[in-house]
DRENPA-3360 file (N, C-alpha, C; in nm, 2 decimals, always signed):
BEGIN
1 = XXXXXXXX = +9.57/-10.02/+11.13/+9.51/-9.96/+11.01/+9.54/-9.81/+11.02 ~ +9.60/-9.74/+10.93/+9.58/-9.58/+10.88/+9.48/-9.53/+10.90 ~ +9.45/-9.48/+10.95/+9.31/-9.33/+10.93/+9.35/-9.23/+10.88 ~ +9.27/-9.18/+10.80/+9.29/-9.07/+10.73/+9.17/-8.98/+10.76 ~ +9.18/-8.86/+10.79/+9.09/-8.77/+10.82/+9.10/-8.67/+10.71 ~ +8.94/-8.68/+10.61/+8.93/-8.57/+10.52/+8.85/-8.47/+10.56 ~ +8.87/-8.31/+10.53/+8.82/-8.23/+10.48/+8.78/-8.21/+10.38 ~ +8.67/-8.15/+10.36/+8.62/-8.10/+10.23/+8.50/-8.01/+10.24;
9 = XXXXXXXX = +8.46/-8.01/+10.12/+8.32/-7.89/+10.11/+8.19/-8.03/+10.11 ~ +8.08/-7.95/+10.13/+7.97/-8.05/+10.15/+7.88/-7.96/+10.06 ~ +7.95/-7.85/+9.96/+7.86/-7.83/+9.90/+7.82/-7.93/+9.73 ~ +7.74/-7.85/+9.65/+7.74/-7.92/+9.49/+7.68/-7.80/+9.43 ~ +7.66/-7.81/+9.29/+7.77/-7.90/+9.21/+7.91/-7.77/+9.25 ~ +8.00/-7.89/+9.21/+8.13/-7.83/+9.24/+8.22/-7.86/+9.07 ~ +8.35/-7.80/+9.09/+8.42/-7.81/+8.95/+8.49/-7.94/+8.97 ~ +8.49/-8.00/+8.86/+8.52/-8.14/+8.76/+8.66/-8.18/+8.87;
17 = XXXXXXXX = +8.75/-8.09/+8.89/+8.88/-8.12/+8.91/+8.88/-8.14/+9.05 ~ +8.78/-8.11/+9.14/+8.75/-8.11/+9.28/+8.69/-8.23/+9.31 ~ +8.58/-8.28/+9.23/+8.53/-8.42/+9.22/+8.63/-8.50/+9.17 ~ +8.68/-8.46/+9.09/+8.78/-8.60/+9.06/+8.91/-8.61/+9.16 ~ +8.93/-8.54/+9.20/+9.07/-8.55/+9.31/+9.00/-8.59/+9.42 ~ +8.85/-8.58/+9.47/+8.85/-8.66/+9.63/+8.80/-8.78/+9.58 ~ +8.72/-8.81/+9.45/+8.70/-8.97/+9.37/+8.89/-9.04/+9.39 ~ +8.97/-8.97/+9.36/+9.11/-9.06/+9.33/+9.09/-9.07/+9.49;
25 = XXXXXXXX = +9.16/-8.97/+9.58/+9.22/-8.97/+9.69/+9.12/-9.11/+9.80 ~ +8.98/-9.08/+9.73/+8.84/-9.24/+9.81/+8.96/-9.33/+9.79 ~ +8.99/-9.37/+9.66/+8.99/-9.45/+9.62/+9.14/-9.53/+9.62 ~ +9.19/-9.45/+9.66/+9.39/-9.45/+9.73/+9.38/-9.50/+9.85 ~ +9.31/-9.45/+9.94/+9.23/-9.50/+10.09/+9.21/-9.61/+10.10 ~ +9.11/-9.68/+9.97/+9.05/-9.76/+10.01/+9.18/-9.88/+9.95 ~ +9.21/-9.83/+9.83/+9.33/-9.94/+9.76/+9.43/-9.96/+9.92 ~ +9.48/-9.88/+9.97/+9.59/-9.91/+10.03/+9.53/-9.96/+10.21;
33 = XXXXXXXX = +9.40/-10.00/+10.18/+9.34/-10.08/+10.33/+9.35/-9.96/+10.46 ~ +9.33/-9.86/+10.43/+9.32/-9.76/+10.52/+9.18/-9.69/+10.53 ~ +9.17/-9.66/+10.66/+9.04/-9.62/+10.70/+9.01/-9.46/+10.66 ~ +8.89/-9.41/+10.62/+8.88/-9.27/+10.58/+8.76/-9.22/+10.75 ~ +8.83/-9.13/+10.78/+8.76/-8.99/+10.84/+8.68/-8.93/+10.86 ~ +8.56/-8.88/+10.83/+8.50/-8.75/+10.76/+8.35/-8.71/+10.81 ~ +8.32/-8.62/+10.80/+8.23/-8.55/+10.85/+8.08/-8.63/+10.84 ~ +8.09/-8.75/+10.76/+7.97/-8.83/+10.79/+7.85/-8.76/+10.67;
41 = XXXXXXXX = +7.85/-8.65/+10.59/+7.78/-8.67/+10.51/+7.78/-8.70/+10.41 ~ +7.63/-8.70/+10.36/+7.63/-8.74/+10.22/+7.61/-8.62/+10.14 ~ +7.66/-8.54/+10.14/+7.67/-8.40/+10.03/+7.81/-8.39/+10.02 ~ +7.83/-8.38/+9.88/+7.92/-8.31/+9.85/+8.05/-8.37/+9.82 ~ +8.17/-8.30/+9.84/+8.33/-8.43/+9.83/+8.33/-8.50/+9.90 ~ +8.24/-8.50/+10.04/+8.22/-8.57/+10.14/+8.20/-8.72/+10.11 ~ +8.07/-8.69/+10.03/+8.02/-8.78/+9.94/+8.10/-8.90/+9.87 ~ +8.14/-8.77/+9.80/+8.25/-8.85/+9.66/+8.35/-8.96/+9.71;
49 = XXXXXXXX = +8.40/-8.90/+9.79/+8.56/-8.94/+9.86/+8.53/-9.07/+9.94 ~ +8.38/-9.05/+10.03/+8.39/-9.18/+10.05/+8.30/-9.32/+10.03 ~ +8.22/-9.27/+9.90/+8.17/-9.35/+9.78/+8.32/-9.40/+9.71 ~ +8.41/-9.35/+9.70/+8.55/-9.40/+9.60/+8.62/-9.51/+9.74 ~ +8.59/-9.45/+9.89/+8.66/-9.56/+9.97/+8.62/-9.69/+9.95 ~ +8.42/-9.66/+9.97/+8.41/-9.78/+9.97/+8.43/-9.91/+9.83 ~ +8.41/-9.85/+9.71/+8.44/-9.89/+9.62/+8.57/-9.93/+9.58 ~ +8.70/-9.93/+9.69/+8.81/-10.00/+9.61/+8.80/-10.09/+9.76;
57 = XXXXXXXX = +8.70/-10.11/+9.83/+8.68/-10.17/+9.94/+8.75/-10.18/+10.07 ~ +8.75/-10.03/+10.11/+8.78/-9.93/+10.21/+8.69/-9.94/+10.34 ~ +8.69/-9.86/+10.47/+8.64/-9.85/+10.55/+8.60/-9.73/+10.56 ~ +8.48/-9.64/+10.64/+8.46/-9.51/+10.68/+8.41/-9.49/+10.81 ~ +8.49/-9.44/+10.87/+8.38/-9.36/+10.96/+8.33/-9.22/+10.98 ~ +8.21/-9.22/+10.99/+8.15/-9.09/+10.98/+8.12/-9.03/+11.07 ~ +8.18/-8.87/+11.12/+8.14/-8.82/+11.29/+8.01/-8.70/+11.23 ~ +7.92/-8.70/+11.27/+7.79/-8.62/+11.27/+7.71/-8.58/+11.36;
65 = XXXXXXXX = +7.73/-8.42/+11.36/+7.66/-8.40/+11.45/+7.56/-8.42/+11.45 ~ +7.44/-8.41/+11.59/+7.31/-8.43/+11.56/+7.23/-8.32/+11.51 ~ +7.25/-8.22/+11.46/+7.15/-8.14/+11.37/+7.16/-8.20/+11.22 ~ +7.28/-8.23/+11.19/+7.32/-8.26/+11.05/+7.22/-8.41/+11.06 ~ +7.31/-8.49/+11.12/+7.17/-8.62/+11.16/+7.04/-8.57/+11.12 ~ +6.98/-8.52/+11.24/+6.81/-8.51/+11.20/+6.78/-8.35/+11.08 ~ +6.86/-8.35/+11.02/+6.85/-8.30/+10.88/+6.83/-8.37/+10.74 ~ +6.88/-8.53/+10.78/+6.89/-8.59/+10.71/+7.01/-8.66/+10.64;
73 = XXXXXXXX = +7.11/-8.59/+10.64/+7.24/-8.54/+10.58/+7.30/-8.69/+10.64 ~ +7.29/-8.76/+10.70/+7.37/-8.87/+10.73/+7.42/-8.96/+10.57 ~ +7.54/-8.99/+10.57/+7.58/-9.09/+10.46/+7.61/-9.18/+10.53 ~ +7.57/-9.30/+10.44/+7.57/-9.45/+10.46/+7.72/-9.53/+10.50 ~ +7.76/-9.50/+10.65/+7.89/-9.52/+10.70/+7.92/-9.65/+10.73 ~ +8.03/-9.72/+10.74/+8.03/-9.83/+10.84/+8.05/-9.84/+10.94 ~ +8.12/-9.71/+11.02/+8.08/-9.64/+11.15/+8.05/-9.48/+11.16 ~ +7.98/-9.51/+11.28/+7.88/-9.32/+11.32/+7.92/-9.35/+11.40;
81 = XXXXXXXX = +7.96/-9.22/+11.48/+8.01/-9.18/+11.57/+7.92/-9.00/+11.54 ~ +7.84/-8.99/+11.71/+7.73/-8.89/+11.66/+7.77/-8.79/+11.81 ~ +7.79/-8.67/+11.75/+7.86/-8.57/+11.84/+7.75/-8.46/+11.81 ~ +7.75/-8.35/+11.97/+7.63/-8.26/+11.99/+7.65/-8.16/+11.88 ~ +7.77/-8.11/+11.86/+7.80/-8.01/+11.75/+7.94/-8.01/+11.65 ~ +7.95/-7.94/+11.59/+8.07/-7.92/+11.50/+8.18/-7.88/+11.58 ~ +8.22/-7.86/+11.70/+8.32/-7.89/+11.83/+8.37/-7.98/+11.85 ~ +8.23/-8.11/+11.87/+8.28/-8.25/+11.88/+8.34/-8.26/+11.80;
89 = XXXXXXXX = +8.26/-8.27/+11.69/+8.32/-8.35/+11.56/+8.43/-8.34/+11.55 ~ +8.47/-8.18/+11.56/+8.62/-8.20/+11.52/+8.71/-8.28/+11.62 ~ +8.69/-8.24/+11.73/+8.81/-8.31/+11.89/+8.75/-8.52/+11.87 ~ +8.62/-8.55/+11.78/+8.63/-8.70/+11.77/+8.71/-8.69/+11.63 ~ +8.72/-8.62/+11.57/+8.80/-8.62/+11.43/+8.94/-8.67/+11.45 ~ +9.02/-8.52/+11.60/+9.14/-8.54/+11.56/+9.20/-8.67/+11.64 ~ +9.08/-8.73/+11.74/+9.11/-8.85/+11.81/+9.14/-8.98/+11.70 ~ +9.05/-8.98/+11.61/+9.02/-9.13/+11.54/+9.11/-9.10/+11.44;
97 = XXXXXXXX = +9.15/-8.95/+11.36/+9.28/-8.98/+11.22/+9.41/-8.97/+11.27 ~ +9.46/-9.00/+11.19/+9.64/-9.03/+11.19/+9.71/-8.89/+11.15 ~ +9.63/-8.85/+11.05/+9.66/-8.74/+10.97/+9.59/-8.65/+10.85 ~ +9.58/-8.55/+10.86/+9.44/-8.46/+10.82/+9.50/-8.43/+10.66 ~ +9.39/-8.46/+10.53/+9.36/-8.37/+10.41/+9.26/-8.30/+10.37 ~ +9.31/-8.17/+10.33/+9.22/-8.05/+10.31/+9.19/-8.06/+10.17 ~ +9.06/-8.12/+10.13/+9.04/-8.09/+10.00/+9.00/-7.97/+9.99 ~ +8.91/-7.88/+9.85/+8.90/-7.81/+9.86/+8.75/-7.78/+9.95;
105 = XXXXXXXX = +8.74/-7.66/+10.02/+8.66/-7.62/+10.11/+8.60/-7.49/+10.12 ~ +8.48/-7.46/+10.25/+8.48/-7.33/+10.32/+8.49/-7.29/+10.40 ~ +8.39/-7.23/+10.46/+8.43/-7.19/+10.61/+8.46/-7.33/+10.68 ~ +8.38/-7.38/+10.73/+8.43/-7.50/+10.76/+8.52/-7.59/+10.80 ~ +8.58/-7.61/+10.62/+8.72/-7.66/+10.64/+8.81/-7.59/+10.68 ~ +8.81/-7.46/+10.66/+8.89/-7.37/+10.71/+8.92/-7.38/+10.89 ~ +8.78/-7.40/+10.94/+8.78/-7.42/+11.07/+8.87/-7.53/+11.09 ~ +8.85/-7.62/+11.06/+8.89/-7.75/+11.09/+9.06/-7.76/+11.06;
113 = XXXXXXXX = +9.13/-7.72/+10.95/+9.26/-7.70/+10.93/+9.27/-7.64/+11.02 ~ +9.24/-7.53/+11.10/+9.29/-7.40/+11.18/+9.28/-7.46/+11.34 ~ +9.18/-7.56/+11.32/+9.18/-7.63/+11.47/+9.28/-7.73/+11.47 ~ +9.30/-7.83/+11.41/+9.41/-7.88/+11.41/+9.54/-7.87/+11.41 ~ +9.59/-7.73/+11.32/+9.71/-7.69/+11.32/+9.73/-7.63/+11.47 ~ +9.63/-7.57/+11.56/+9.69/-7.49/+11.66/+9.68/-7.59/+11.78 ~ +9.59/-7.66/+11.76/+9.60/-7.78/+11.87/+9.80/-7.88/+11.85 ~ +9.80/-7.85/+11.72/+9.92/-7.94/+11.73/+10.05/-7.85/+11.76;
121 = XXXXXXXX = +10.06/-7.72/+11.71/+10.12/-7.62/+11.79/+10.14/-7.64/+11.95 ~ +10.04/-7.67/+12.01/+10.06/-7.66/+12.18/+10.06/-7.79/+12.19 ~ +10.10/-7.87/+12.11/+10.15/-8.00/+12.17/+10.02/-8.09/+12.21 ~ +9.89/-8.08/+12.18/+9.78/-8.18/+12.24/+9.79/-8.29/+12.09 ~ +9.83/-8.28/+12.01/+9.85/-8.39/+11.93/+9.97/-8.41/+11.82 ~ +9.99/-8.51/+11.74/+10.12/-8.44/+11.65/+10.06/-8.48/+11.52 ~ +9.95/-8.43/+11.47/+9.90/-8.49/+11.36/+9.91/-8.35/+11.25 ~ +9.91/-8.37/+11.13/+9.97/-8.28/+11.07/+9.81/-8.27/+10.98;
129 = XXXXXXXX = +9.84/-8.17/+10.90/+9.71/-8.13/+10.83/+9.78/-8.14/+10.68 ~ +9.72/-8.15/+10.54/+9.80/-8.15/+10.42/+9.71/-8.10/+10.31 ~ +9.77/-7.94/+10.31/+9.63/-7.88/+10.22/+9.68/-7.97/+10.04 ~ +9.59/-8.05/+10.00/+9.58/-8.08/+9.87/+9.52/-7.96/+9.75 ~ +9.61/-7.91/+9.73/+9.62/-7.78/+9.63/+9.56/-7.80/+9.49 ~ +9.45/-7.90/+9.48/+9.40/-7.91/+9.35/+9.37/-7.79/+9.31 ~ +9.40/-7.74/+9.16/+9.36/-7.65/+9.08/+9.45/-7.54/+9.12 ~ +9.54/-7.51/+9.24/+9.55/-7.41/+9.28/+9.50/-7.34/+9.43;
137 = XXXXXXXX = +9.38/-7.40/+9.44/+9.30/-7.40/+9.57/+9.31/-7.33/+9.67 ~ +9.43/-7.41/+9.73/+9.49/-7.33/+9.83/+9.57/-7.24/+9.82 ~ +9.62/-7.19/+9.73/+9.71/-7.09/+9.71/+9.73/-6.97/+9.76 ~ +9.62/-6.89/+9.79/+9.60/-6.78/+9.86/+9.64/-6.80/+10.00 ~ +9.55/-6.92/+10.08/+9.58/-6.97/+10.23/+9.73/-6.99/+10.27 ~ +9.83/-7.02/+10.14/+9.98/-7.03/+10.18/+9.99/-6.92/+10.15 ~ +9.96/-6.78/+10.09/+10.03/-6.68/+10.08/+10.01/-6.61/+10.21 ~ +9.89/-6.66/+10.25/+9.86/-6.56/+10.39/+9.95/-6.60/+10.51;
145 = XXXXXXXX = +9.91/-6.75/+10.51/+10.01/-6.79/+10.65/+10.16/-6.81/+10.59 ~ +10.22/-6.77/+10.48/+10.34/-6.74/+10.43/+10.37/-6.61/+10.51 ~ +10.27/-6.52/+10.47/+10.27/-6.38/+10.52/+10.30/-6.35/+10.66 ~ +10.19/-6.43/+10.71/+10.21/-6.45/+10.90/+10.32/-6.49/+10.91 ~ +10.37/-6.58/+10.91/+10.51/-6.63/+10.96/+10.60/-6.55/+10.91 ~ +10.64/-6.44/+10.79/+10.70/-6.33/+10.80/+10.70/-6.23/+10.83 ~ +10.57/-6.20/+10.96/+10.56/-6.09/+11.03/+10.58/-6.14/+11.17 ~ +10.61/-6.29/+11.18/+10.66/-6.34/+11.32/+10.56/-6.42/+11.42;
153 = XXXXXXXX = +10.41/-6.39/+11.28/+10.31/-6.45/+11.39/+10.27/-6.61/+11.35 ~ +10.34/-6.68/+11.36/+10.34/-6.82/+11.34/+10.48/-6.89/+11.40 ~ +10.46/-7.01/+11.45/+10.56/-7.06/+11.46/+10.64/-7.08/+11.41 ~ +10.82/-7.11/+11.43/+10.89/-7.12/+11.31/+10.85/-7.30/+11.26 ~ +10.78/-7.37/+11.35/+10.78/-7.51/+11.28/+10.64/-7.52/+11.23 ~ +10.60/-7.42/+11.15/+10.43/-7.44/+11.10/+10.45/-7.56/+11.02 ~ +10.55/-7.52/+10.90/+10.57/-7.63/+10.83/+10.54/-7.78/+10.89 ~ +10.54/-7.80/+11.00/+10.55/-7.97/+11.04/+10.39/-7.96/+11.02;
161 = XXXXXXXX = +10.28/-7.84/+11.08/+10.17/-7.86/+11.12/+10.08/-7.88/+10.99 ~ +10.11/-7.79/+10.90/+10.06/-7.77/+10.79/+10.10/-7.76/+10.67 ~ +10.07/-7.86/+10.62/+10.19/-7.87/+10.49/+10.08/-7.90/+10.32 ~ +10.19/-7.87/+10.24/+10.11/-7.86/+10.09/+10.16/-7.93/+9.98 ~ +10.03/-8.00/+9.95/+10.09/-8.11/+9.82/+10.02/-8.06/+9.69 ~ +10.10/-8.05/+9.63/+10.04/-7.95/+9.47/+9.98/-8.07/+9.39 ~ +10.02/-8.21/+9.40/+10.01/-8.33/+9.35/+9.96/-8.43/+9.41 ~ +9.93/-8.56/+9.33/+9.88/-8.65/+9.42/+9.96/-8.75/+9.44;
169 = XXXXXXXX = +10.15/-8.72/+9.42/+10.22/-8.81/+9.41/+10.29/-8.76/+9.58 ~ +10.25/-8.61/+9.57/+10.35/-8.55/+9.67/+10.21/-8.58/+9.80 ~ +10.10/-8.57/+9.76/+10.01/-8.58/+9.87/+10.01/-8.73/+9.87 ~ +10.01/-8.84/+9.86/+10.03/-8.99/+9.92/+10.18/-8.98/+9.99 ~ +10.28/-8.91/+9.91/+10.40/-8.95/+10.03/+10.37/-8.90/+10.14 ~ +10.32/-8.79/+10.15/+10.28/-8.72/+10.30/+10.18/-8.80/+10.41 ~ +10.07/-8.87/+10.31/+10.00/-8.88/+10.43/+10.01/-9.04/+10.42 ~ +10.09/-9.14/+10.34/+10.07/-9.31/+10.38/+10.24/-9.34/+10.44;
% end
């Protein structure tokens, strides 16, 4: 089975086009019998994306730390997997997905793209990250690490690590 490891924001309310791209992408997950990823709560795209998995009758597992736990914040998973902090989560993250999507985010996801891409740089995994550019989103984040890599400070194979689908025709060939 696929795993798919999502990012996203865990905030609300958010814009229309952000909710409906991680409602589609649940719901691609769950259509094509692949497992979803994700930070285990119930706020936010977090939410959405994997309310849409389980509804096209998908799987989830959810990694949460234990403050977020006894905050309440747990969503209704079919697996937990319960880590001391936002460290674990990520290193049980990049263990259990195949391959990482960045919906839209904040600090956060930002962390979590930025952990992944440089872990896969030094070779501890080969899993790739795929910023989903709804609205535009990411646009700035490719101008920046466009920028870095034209001042030398990126590797020349970032592209393998981190890559960008403007669509959701170009973001399924990437990650199924």
């Amino acid at each position: 089975m696929r795993s798919i490891g999502v990012f996203c924001s865990s905030r609300t309310p958010l814009r229309a086009d952000y909710t409906e791209a991680a409602q589609r992408l649940g719901s691609e997950i769950g259509r094509r019998g692949a497992r979803l990823v994700y930070g285990g709560s119930k706020c936010g795209l977090m939410k959405v994306t994997a309310d849409a998995v389980h509804a096209a009758g998908g799987k989830t597992l959810g990694i949460i730390p234990d403050r977020l736990r006894e905050r309440g914040l747990q969503d209704d998973c079919d697996f937990t997997f319960y880590t001391a902090d936002l460290s674990d989560r990520k290193a049980a993250m990049i263990r259990e997905a195949d391959v990482f999507v960045a919906l839209p985010g904040g600090v956060g996801t930002l962390d979590e793209i930025f952990t992944v891409a440089a872990d896969s740089t030094l070779g501890y995994h080969d899993r790739a990250v795929v910023l989903y550019n709804v609205g535009g989103y990411w646009d700035a984040t490719r101008t920046m690490l466009e920028g870095m890599a034209g001042e030398g400070m990126l590797p020349a194979d970032i592209a393998e690590h981190i890559k960008y689908a403007d669509d959701e025709d170009s973001l399924y060939s990437l990650i199924f």
